[in-house]
Wavefront OBJ file of the C-alpha trace (Angstrom):
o trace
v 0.000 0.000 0.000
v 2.106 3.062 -1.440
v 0.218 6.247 -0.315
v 2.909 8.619 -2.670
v 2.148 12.091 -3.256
v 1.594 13.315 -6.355
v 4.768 13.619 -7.217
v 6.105 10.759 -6.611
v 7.523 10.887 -2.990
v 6.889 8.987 -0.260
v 4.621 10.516 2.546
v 6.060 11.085 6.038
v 3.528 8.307 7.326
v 5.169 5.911 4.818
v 8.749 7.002 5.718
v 7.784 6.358 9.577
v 6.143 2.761 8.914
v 9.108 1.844 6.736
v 11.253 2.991 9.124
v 9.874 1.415 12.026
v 9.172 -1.647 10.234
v 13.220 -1.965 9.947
v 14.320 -1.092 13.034
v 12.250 -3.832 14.663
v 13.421 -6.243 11.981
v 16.932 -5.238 12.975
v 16.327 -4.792 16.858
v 15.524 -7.262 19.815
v 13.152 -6.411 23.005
v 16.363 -5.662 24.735
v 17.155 -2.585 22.251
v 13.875 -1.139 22.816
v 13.827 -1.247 26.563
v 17.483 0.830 26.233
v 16.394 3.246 24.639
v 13.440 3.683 26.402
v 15.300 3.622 29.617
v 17.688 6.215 28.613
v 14.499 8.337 27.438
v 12.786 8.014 30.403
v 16.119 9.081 32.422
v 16.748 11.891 30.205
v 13.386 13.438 30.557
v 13.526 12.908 34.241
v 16.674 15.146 34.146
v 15.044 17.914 32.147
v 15.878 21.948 32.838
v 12.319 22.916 32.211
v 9.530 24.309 34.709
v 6.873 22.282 33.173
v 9.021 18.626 33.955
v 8.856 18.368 30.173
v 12.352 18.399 27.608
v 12.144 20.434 24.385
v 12.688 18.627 20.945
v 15.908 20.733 21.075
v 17.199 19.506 24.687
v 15.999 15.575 23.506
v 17.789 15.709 20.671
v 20.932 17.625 21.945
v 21.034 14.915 24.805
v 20.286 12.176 22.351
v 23.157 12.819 19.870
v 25.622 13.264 22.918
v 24.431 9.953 24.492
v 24.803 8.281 20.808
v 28.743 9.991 20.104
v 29.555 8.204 23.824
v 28.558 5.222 22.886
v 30.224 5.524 19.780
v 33.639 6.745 20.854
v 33.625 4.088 23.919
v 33.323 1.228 21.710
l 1 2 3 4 5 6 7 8 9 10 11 12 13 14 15 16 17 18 19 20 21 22 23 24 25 26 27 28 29 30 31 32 33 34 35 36 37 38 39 40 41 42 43 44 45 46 47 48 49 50 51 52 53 54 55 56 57 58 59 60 61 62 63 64 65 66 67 68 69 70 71 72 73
């Protein structure tokens, strides 16, 4: 089920699905409890009034977290 614009791209829903669709493929249950871990524990630690992190600050904290893991490989 392709739901392409009109010109020929795939939609943003389509991208997602796909997307997700792989990652589980290429993921176990372990890989998704990380990761949710580490979001919960990042959003605990948030700056903001509100107890809630900006796109910004998740994605900041997110790429930092990732290079870590990375570079202590």
């Amino acid at each position: 089920m392709a739901n392409n614009n009109r010109d020929g791209k795939m939609s943003l829903e389509e991208a997602g699905r796909k997307g997700g669709e792989a990652t589980a493929r290429n993921h176990d249950k372990e890989f998704y409890q990380e990761i949710g871990q580490k979001g919960g524990e990042a959003r605990s630690n948030s700056d903001n009034d509100d107890g809630k992190m900006s796109r910004e600050e998740a994605g900041r904290k997110g790429g930092e977290a990732r290079a870590r893991q990375r570079r202590d490989k």
